[in-house]
Backbone bond lengths (Angstrom), bond angles and torsions (degrees), N, CA, C in turn:
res aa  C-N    CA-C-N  psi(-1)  N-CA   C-N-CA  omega(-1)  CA-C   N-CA-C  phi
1 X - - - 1.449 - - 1.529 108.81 -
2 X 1.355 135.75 122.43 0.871 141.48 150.53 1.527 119.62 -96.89
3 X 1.870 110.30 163.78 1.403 110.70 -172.93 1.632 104.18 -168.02
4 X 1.441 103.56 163.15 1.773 87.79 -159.76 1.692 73.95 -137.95
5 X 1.768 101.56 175.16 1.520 112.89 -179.75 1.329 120.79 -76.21
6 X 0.999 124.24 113.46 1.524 124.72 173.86 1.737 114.68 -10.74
7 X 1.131 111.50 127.88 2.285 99.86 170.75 1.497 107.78 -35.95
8 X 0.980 99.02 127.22 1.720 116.13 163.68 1.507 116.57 -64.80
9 X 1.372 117.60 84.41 1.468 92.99 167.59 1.718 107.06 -127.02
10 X 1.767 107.95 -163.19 1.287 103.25 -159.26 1.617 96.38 -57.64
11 X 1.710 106.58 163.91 1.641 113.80 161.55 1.390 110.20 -124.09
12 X 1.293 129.41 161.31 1.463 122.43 -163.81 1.655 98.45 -118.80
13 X 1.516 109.75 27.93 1.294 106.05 -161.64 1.665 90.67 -110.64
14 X 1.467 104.37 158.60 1.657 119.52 -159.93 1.570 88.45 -128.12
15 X 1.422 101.83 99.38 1.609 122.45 161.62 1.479 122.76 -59.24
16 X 1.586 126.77 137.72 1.406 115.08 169.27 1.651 97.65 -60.37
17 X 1.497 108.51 -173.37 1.332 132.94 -179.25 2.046 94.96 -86.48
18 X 1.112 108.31 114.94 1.384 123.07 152.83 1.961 114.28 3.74
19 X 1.051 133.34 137.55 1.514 119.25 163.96 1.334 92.75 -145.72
20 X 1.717 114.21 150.58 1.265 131.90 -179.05 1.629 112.12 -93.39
21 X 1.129 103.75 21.57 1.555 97.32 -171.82 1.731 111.17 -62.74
22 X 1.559 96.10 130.27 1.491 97.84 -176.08 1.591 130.70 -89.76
23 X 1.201 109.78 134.34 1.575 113.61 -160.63 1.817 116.03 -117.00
24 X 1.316 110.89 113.65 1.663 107.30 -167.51 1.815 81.20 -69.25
25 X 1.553 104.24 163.23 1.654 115.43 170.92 1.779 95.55 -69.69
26 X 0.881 135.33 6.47 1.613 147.15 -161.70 1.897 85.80 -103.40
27 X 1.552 110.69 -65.75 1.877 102.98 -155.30 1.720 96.74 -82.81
28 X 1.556 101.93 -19.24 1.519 93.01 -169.14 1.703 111.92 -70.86
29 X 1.674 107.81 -26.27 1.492 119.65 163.86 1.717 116.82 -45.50
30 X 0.923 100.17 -6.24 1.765 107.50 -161.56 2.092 104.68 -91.01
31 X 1.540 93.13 -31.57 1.359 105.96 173.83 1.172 122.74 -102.87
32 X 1.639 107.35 42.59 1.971 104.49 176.80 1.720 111.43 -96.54
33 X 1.348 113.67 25.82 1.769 124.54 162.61 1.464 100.91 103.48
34 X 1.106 124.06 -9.40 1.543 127.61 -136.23 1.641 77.12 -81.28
35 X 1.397 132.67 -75.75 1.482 115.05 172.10 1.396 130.94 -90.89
36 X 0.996 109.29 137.08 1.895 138.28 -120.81 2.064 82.36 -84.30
37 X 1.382 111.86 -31.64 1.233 120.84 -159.26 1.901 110.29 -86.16
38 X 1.689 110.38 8.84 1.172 100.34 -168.63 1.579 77.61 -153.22
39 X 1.306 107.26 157.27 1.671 125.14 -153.46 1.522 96.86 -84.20
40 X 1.491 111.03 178.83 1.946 109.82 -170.71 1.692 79.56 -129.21
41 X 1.903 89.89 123.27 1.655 98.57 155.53 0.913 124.84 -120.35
42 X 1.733 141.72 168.74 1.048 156.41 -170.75 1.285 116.08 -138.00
43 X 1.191 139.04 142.24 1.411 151.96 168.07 1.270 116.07 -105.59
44 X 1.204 116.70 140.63 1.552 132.64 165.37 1.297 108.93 -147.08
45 X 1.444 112.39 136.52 1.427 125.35 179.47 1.595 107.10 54.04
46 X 1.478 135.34 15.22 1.426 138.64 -166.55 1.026 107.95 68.87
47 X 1.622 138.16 32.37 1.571 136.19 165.13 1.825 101.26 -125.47
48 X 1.542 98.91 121.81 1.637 125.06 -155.52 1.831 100.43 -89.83
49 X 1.654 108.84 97.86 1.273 91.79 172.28 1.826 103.32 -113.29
50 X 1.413 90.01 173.07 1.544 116.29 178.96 1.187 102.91 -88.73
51 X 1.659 111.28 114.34 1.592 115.79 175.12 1.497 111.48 -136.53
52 X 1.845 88.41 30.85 2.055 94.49 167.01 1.949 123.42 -70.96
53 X 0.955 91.47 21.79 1.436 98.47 -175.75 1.622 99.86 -105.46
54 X 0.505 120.88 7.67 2.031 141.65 -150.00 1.387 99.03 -165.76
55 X 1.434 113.84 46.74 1.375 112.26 167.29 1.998 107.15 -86.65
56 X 1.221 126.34 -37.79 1.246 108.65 137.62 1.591 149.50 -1.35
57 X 1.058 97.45 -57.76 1.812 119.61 -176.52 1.896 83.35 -84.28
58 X 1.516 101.67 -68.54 1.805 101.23 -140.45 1.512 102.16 -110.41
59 X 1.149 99.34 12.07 1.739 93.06 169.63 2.142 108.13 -85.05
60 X 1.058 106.91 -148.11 1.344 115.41 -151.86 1.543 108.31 -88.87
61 X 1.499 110.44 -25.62 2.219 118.90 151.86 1.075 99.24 -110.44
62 X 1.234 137.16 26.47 1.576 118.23 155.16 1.527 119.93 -66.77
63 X 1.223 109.63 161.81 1.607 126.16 175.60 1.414 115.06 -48.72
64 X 1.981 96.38 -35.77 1.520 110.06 -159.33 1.410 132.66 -127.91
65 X 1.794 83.75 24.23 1.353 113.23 -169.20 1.674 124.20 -54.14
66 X 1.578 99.54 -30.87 1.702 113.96 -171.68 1.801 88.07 -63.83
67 X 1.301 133.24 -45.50 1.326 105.11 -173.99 1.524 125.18 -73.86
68 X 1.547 109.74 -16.15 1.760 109.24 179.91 1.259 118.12 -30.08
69 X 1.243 124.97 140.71 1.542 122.77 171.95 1.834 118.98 59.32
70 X 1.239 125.37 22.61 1.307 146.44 -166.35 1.674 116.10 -142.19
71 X 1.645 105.44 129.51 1.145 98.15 168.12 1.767 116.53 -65.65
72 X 1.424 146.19 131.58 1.427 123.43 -142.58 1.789 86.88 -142.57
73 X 1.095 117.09 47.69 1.918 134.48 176.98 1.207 121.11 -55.59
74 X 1.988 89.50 -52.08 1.774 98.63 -169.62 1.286 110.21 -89.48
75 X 1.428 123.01 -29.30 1.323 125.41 177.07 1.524 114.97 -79.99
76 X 1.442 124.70 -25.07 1.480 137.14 167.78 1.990 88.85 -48.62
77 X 1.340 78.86 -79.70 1.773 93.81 -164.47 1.759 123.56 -45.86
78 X 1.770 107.28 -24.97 1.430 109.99 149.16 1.384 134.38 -96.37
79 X 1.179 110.70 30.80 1.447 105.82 -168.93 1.584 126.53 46.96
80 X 1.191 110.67 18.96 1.166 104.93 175.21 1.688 140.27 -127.86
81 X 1.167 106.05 163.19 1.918 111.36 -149.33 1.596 91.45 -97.28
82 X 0.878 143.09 25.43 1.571 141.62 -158.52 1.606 88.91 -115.86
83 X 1.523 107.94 142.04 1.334 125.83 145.51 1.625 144.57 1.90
84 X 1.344 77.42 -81.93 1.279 108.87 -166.48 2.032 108.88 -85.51
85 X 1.114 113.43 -5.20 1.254 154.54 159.73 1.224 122.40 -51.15
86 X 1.598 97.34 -53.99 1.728 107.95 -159.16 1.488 101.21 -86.49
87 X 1.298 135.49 65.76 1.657 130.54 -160.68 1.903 82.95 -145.35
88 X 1.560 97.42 152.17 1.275 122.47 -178.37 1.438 120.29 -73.74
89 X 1.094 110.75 -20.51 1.796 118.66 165.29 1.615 121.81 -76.43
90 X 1.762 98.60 106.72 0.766 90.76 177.65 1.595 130.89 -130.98
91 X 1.639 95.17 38.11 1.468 143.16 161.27 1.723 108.46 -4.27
92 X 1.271 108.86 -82.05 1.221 111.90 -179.40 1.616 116.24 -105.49
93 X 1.034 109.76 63.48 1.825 128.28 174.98 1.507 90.57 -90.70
94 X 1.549 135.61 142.23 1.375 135.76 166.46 1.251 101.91 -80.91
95 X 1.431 113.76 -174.19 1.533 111.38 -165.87 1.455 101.27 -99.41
96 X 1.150 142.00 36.15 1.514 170.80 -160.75 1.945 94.68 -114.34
97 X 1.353 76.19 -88.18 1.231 110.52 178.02 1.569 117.30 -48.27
98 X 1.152 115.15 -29.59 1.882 121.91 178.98 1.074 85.50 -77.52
99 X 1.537 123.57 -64.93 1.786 110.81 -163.36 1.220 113.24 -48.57
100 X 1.052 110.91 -39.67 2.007 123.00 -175.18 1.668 87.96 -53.20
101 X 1.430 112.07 -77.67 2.076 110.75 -173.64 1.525 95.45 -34.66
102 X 1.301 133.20 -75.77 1.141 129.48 -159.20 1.843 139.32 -41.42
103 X 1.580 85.05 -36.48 1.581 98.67 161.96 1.253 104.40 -73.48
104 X 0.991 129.14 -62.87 1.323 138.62 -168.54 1.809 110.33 -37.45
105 X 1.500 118.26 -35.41 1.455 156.15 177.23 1.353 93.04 -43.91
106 X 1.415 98.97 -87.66 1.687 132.80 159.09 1.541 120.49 1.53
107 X 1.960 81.16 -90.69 1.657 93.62 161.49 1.756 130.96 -24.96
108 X 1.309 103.96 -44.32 1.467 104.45 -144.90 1.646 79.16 -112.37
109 X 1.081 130.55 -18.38 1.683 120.37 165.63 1.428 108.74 -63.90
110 X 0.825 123.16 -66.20 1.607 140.31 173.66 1.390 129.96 -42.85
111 X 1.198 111.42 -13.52 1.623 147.66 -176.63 1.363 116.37 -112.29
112 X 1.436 122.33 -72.22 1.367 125.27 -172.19 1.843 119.49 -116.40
113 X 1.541 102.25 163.41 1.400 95.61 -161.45 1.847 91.33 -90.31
114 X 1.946 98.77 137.53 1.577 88.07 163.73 1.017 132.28 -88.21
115 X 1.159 128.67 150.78 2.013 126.85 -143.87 1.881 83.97 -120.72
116 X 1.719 130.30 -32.85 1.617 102.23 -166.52 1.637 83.71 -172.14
117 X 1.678 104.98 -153.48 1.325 115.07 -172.15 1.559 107.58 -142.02
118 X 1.302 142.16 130.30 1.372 122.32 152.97 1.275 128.64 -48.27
119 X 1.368 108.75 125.10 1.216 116.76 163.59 1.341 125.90 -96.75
């Protein structure tokens, strides 16, 4: 299965201000929806956004659950829903494939507020 980022267009939504709070791939595991009482994050490119509003998509039957609580780069950047996929290296992505991460970057800047950074 492959899948690409929705069209980018304007959003009328008013983001907090950015925060650097730093996240081992260890605490960011802690926010993959699984308890209902602590928010669902996602990583791209090592920048940690909040996408509990879209607990649907990335909570625990979401579509897009394999990335909850995961930096999700290489599998963003291949379109793909697999496992082994959902890991923060995204080293050897072709430049196909970077553009694909990059919207995807985009997407989820433009959409959700960022809460920190992988560390």
């Amino acid at each position: 299965m492959s899948f690409k980022p929705p069209a980018s267009g304007p959003t009328n939504k008013t983001l907090d201000p950015p925060k650097d709070t730093p996240f081992t791939p260890e605490e960011l595991a802690k926010y993959d929806g699984s308890d209902t009482n602590l928010p669902i994050y996602l990583a791209v490119k090592g920048t940690v956004f909040d996408v509990s509003e879209k607990r649907d998509f990335y909570g625990p039957s979401g579509s897009y659950h394999i990335f909850a609580g995961k930096d999700a780069s290489k599998g963003l950047g291949m379109g793909s829903l697999n496992l082994e996929d959902a890991v923060s290296d995204y080293s050897k992505l072709d430049e196909s494939q970077l553009k694909v991460l990059n919207e995807w970057f985009d997407f989820f800047k433009n959409r959700y507020n960022i809460v920190g950074k992988v560390v």
